[in-house]
C-alpha positions as a printed Julia matrix, in Angstrom:
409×3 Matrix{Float64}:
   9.66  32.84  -34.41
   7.78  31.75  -31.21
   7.14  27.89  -30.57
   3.83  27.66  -28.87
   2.54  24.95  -27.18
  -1.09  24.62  -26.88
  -2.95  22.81  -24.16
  -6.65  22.27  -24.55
  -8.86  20.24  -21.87
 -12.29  18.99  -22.68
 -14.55  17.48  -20.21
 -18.51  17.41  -19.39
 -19.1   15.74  -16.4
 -21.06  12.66  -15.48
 -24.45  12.34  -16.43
 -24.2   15.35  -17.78
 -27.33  16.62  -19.97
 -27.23  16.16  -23.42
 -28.8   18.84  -25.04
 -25.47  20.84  -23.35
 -23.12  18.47  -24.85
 -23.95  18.83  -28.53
 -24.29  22.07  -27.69
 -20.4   22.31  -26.42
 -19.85  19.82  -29.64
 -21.03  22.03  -32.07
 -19.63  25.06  -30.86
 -16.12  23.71  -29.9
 -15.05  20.33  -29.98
 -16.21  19.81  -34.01
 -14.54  23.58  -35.0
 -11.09  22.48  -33.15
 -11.08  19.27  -34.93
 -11.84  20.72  -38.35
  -9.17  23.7   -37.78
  -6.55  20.96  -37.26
  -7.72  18.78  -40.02
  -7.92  22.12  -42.51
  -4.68  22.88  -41.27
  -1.93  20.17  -41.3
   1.04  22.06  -39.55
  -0.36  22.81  -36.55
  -0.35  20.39  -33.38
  -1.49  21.05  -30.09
  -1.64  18.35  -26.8
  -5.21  17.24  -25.51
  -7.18  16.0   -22.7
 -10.29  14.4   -23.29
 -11.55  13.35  -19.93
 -12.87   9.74  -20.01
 -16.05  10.62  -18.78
 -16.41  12.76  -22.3
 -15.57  10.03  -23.45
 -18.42   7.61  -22.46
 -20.96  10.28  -23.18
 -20.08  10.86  -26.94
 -20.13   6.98  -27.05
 -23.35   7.11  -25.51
 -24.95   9.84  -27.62
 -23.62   8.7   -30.71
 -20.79  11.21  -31.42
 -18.24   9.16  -32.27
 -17.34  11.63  -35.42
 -15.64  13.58  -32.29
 -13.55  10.33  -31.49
 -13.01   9.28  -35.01
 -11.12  12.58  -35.85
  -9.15  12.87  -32.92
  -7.78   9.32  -33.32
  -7.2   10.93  -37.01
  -5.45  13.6   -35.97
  -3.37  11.83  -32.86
  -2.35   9.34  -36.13
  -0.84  12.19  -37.93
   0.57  13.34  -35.54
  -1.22  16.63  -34.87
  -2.5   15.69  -31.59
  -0.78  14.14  -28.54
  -3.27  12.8   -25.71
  -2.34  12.31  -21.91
  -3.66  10.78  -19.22
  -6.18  12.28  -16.42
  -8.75  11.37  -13.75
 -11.38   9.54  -15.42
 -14.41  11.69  -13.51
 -12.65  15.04  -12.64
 -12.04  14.75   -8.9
  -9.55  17.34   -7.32
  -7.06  14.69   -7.12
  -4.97  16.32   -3.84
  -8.32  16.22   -1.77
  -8.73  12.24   -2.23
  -7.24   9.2    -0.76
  -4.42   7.79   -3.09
  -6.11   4.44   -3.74
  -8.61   6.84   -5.51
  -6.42   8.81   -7.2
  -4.97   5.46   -8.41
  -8.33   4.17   -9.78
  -9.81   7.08  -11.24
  -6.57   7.69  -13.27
  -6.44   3.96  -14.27
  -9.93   3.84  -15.11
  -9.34   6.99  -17.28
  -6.79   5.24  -19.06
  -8.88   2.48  -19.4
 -11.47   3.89  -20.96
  -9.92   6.18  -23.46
  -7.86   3.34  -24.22
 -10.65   1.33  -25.16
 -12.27   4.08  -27.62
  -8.91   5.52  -29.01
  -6.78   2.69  -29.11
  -3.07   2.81  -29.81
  -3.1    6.21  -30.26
  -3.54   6.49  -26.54
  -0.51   6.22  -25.41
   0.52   8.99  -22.77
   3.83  10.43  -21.83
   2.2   13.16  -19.93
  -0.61  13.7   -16.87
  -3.11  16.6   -16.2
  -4.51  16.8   -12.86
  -8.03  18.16  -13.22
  -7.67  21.7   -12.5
  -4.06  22.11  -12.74
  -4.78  20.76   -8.74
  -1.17  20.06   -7.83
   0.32  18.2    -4.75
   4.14  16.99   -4.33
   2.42  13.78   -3.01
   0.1   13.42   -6.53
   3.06  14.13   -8.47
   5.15  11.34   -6.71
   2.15   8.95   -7.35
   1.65  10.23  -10.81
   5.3    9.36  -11.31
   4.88   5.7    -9.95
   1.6    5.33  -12.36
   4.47   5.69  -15.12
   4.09   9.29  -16.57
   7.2   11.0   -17.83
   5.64  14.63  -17.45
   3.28  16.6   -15.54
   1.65  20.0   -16.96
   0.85  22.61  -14.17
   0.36  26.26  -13.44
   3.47  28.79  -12.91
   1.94  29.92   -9.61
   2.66  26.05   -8.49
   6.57  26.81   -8.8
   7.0   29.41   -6.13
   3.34  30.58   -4.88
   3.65  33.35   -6.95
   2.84  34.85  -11.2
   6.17  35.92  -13.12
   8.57  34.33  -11.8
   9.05  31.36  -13.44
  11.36  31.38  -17.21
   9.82  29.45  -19.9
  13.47  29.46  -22.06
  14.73  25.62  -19.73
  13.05  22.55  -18.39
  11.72  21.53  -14.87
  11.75  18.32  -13.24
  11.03  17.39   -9.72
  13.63  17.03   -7.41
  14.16  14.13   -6.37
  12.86  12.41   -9.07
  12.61  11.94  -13.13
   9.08  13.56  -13.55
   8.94  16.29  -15.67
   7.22  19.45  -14.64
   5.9   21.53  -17.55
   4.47  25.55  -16.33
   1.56  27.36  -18.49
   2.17  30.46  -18.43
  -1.0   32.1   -16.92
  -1.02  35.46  -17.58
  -1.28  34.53  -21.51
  -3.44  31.87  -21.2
  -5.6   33.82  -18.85
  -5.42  36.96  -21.43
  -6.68  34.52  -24.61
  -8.92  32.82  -22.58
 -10.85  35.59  -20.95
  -9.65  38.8   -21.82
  -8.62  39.46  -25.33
 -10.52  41.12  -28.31
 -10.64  38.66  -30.83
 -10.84  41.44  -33.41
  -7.92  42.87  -32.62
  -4.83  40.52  -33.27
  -1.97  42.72  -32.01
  -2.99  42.72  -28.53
  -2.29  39.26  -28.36
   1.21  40.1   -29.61
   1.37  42.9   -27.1
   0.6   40.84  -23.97
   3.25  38.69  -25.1
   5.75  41.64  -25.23
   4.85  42.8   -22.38
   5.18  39.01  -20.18
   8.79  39.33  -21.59
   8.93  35.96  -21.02
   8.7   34.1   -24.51
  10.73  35.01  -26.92
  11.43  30.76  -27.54
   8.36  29.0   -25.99
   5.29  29.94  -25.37
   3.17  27.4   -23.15
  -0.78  27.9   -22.65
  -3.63  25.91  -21.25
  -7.02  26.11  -21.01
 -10.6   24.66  -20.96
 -11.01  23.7   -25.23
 -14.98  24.5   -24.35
 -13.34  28.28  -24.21
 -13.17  28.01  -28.13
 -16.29  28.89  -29.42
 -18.29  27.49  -26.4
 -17.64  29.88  -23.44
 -16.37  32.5   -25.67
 -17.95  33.27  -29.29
 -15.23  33.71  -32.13
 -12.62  32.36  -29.85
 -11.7   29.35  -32.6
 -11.37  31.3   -35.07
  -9.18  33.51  -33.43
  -6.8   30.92  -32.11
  -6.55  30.06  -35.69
  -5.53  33.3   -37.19
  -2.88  33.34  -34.52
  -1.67  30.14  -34.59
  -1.16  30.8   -38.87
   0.83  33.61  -37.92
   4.22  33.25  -39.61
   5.71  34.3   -36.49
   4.47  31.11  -35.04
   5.29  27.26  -34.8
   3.22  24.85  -32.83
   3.95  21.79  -31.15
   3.17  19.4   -28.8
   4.43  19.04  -25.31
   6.61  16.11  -25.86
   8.22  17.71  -28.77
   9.05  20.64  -26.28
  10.7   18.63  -23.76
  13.45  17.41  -26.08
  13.82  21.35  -27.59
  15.11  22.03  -23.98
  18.6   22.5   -23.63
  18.92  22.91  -19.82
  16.62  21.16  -16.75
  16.46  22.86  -13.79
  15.39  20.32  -10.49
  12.07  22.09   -8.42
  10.12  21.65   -5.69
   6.67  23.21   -6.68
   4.07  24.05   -4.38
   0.21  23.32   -3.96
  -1.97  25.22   -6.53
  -4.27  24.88   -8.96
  -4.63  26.95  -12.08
  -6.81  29.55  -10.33
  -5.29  29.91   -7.01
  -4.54  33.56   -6.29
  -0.72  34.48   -4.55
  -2.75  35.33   -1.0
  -4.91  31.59   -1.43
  -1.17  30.03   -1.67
   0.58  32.0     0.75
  -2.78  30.86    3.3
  -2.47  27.54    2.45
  -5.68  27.66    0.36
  -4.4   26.15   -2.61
  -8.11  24.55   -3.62
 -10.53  27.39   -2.84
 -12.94  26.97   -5.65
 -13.55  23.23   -3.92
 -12.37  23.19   -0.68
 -12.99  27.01    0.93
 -12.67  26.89    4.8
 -15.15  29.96    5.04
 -17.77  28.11    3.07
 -19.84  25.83    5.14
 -21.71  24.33    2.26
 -18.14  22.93    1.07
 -17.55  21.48    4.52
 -20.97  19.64    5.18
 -20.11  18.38    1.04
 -17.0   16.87    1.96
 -18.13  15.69    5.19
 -20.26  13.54    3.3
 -17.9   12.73    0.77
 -15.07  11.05    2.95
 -18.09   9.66    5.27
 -19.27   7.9     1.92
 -15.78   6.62    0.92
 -15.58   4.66    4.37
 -18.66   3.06    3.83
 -17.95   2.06    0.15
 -14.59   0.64    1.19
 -16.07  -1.5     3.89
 -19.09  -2.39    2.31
 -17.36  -4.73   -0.3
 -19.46  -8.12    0.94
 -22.6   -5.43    0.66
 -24.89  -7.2    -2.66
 -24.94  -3.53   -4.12
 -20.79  -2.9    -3.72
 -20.36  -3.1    -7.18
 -22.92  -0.58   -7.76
 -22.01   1.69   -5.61
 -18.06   1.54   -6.03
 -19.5    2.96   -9.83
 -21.5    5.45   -8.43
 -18.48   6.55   -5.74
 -16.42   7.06   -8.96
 -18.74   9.53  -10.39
 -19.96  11.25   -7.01
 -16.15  12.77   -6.51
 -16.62  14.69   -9.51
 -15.15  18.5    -8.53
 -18.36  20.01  -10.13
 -20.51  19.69   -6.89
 -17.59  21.9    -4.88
 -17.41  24.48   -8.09
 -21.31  24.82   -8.12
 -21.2   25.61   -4.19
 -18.32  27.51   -4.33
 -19.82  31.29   -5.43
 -16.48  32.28   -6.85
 -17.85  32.97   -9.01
 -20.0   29.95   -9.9
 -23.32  28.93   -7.99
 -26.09  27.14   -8.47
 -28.75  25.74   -5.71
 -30.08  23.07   -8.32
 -26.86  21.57   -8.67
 -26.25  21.78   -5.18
 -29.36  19.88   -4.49
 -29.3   17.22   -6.97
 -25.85  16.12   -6.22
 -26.34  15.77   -2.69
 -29.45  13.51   -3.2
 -27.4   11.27   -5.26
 -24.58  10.83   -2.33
 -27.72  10.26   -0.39
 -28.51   7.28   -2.77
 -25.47   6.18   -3.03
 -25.23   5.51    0.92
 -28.93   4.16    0.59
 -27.5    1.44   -1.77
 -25.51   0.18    1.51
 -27.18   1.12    4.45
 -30.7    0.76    5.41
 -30.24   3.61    8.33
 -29.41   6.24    6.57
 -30.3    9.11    9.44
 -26.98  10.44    9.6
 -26.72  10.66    5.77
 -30.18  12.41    6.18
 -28.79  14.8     8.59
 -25.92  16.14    6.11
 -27.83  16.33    2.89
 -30.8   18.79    5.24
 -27.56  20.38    5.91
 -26.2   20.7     2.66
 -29.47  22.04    1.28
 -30.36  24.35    4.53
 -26.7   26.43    4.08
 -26.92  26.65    0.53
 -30.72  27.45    0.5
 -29.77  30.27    3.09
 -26.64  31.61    0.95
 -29.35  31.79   -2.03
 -32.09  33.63   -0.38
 -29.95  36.2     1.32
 -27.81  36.92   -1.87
 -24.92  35.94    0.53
 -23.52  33.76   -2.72
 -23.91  37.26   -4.73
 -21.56  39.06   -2.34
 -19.43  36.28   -2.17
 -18.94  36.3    -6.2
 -18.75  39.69   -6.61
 -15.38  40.39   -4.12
 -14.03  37.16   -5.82
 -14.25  39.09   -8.98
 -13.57  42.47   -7.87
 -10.25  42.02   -5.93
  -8.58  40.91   -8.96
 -11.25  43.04  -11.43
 -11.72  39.54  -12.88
 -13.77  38.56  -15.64
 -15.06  34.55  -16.93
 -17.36  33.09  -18.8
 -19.8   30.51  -19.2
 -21.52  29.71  -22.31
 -20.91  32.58  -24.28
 -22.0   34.32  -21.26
 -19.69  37.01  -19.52
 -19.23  37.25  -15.74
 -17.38  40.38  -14.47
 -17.61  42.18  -11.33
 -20.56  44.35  -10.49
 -19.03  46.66   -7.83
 -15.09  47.74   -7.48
């Protein structure tokens, strides 16, 4: 009998459109839900980003809502707090960590109620600091749910059989283990159970607990069938779900660690180069640089712009604008996309229009932003870029039901 834990995270970002979200409703939030309602003995822990939140409220999908509050009443679900708009959390100032994660709470506390109540934290991305953790800890969260590669910088080597808690303090660290995750998530036939059980056997490390995370849009959404899948293995006799909290008082032994900076798709060489954030911050991508340029250039002027008639305004808009999607779009591992490129940089240049009547220097990096990227597009240079991302590792993803694998070895 394996115990597996299963960690889902659902977000859309801000603003997002909507014919995408009841898209990603249909195909994997409403599925989930039913599964768990269809299927009283199974439990698994949940993010719902805030900003979800807000946009089923605003496009009326509050059946999505309803049944989680449902199923976090029975029991079957157990929410945790985040970062209300999906910043990479290590990369901002701490006074913005501290608002976006209050504001998250704030907001999902408003829609859900007293069935938001959370013991545990996920930083968007699995991004991981020893500095967010600390501040997590202060913000009152008893646990923290990273990636294994966060314990030592590298895959394997971390046992899944005892408990982890930072040293030097009470917060408890909980590890996914990637390679499974990583296997269900973008590797595995769904038509073929036993390789599931096989990549288990061959990880050697779960014969008590087994821990995965992953994006919930991967059920169904991102990968057709997926749902269903997760539910014949999760009926499996030889398996018992539960939720993260109920894991940490299964352990029997806590070990103190000091885990390292990652996020859930840093590679062993990113981490050993002090890389941890590639995807979002990549020192050999100019089109991330010139982004957060303007990023930390528009946080200065927000923070001393608070006598500024628009502050309010803006200080809402600031919120939204660190959103990690902008870096993810620009980043070409494998993900790119010059629209989204654009149209995010014109809103920071709004934003700083709100507060500034000069705005020629915020002119300056948005021509940037748009020149590099336009550049990377019509020379392929983001094509290269994706494909030895994917090929070094002879990676796969997807993205709405569509498959993205490496074109050369």
């Amino acid at each position: 009998m394996i115990n597996w834990i299963n960690f889902f995270h659902i977000y859309q970002p801000p603003n997002w459109p909507l014919h995408i979200i009841k898209k990603v409703a249909s195909e994997s939030y409403r599925p989930l839900l039913k599964i768990l309602k269809n299927n009283k003995r199974l439990k698994v822990t949940l993010n719902i980003s805030g900003s979800l939140t807000e946009q089923l409220v605003e496009y009326k999908m509050t059946d999505i809502i309803r049944d989680i509050k449902l199923l976090a009443n029975k029991q079957q679900i157990e929410l945790v707090g985040s970062a209300l708009y999906h910043p990479i959390l290590p990369l901002i100032p701490e006074r913005e960590i501290t608002r976006q994660v209050q504001l998250n709470h704030k907001i999902n506390k408003k829609y859900f109620g007293s069935v938001f109540n959370p013991k545990g934290f996920f930083s968007p991305e699995m991004c991981y600091s020893y500095a967010l953790a600390k501040n997590i800890e202060k913000l009152g969260y008893q646990w923290m749910i990273i990636d294994e590669i966060s314990a030592r910088g590298q895959l394997g080597k971390i046992n899944f059989d005892r408990g982890y808690q930072l040293k030097n303090s009470r917060l408890n660290i909980i590890f996914r283990n990637r390679n499974v995750s990583d296997y269900f998530s973008f590797h595995c036939n769904p038509n073929y159970p036993e390789g599931f059980w096989k990549k288990i056997q061959e990880d050697g490390r779960n014969n008590e607990y087994l821990i995965t995370a992953m994006d919930g849009e991967n059920l169904g959404h991102h990968r057709k069938g997926l749902d269903r899948f997760w539910l014949k293995l999760a009926n499996d006799g030889r398996i018992s779900t539960m939720t993260i909290s109920e894991l940490l008082k299964k352990y029997r032994q806590t070990v103190k660690i000091t885990p390292v900076k990652a996020s859930w798709s840093s590679r062993e060489i990113e981490v050993k180069n002090n890389i941890p954030y590639i995807l979002w911050k990549d020192p050999d991508n100019p089109v991330h640089a010139l982004q957060w340029q303007l990023v930390n250039k528009l946080i200065y002027l927000v923070y001393k712009s608070k006598k500024h008639k628009n502050y309010q305004t803006a200080r809402d808009l600031l919120d939204k604008r660190l959103a990690s999607d902008q870096f993810w779009w620009a980043a070409a591992k494998p993900w790119w996309s010059l629209p989204i490129i654009k149209r995010k940089a014109g809103e920071m240049w709004f934003l700083a229009s709100l507060l500034q009547k000069d705005t020629t220097n915020y002119d300056s990096l948005v021509s940037q932003i748009i020149s590099r990227a336009t550049r990377w597009q019509n020379s392929d240079k983001y094509k290269k870029v994706a494909d030895q991302y994917l090929a070094a590792y002879n990676d796969v993803r997807y993205i709405g039901g569509k498959k993205i694998a490496p074109t050369r070895s």
